[in-house]
C-alpha positions in Angstrom: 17.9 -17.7 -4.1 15.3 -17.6 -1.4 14.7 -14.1 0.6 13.4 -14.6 4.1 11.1 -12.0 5.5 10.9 -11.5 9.5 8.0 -9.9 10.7 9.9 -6.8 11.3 11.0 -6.7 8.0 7.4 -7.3 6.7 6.1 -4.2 8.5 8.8 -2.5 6.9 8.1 -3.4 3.5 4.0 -2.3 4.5 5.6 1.1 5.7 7.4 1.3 2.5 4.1 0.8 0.7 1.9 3.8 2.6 5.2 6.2 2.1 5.2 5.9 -1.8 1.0 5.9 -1.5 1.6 9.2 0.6 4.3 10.3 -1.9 1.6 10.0 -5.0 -1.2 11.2 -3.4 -0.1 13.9 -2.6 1.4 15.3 -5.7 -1.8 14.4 -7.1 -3.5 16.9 -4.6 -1.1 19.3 -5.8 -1.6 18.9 -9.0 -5.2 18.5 -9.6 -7.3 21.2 -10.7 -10.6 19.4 -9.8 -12.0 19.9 -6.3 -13.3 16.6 -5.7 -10.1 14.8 -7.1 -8.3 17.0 -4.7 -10.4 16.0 -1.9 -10.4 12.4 -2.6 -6.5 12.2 -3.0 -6.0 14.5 0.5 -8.5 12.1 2.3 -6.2 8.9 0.9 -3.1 10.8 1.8 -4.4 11.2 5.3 -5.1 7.6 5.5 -1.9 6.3 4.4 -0.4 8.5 6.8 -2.4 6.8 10.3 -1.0 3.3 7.8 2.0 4.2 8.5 1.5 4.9 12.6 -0.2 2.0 13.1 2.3 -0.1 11.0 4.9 1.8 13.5 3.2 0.5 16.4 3.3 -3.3 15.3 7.2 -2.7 15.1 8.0 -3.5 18.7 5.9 -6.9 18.5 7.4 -7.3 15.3 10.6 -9.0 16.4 8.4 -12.1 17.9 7.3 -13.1 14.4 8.6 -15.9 12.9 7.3 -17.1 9.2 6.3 -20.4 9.7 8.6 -23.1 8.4 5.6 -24.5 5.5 5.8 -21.4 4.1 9.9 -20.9 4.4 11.3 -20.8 0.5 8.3 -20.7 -2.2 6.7 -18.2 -0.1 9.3 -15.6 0.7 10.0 -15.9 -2.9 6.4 -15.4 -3.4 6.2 -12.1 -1.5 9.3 -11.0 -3.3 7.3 -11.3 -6.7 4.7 -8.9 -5.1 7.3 -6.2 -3.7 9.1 -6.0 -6.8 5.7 -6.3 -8.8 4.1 -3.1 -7.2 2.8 -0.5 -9.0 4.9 2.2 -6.4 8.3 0.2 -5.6 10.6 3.2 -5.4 10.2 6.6 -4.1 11.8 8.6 -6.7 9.9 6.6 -9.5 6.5 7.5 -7.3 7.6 10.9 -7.6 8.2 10.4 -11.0 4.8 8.8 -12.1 2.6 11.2 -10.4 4.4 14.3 -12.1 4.0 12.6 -15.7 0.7 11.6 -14.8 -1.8 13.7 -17.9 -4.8 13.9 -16.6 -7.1 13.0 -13.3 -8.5 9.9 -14.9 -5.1 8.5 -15.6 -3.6 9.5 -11.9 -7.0 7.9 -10.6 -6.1 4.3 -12.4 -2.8 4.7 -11.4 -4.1 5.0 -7.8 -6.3 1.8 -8.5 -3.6 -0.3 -9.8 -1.2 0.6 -6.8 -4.6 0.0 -4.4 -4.9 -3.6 -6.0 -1.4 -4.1 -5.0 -1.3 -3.0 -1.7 -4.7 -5.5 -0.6 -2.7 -8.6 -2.3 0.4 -7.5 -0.3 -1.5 -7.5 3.0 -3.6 -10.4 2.4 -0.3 -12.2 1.7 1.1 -10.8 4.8 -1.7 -11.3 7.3 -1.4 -15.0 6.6 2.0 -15.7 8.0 1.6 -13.2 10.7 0.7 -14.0 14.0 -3.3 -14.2 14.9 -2.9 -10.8 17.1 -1.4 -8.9 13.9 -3.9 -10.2 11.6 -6.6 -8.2 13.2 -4.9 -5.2 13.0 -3.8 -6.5 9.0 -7.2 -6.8 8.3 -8.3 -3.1 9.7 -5.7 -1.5 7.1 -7.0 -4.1 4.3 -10.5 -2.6 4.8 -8.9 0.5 4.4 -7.6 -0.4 1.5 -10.8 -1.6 0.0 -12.2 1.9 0.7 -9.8 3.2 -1.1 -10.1 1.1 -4.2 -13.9 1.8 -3.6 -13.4 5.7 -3.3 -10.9 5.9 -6.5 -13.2 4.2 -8.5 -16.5 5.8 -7.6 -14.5 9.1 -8.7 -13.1 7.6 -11.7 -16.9 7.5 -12.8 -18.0 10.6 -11.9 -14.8 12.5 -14.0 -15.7 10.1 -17.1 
């Protein structure tokens, strides 16, 4: 059975994404006894947060999007796989994860992993949405990439 995303509910889904991001990061800066973890994780919480406004904003165009039919059934099933795939897919297990997490290293790879996830997501995304949205897609997928960039810079410095 095919699932068939509309723009609105694509935004949705990225909103979804940058709430659980928010959700981990900061329990991480909660929990964290090392200052520059605790900086690093407050700057990416802060950063998921103006995500989420600017995903917000692309909600009242969001209604005019219509996946093409070429990419109808295998790739609505496609995007599926990557929702349900993701490293943060539920706000309680988010929770969850970054409580249980044992040390900064391991909270920093989990940060990584869900990073990962979030630029295939939007990559997939910015290809089906209109050329208007892509530019805005491809702002947060820098973002992104700084954030991958920034985890792993202080996953070597804590090693």
């Amino acid at each position: 059975m095919s699932i068939s995303f509309s723009g609105s509910e694509l935004i949705n889904i990225a909103i979804g994404v940058e709430k659980r991001g928010i959700a981990f990061y900061d329990t991480m800066v909660k929990s964290t006894r090392n200052t520059e973890a605790r900086k690093v994780f407050q700057s990416l919480t802060d950063m998921e947060r103006q995500h989420i406004q600017i995903f917000q904003n692309m909600l009242a165009e969001a209604d005019k999007y219509q996946m093409p039919d070429a990419y109808a059934a295998e790739y609505t099933t496609y995007l599926q796989a990557l929702v349900d795939s993701a490293v943060f897919t539920d706000d309680f297990i988010t929770s969850e994860m970054a409580t249980r997490v044992g040390s900064d290293i391991e909270a920093i790879e989990l940060g990584i992993s869900a990073e990962k996830d979030s630029i295939l997501f939007y990559y997939e995304m910015k290809e089906i949405m209109p050329k208007r949205a892509q530019l805005t897609v491809n702002k947060i997928l820098a973002e992104e990439k700084s954030h991958l960039r920034l985890l792993s810079e202080l996953k070597k410095k804590l090693k």
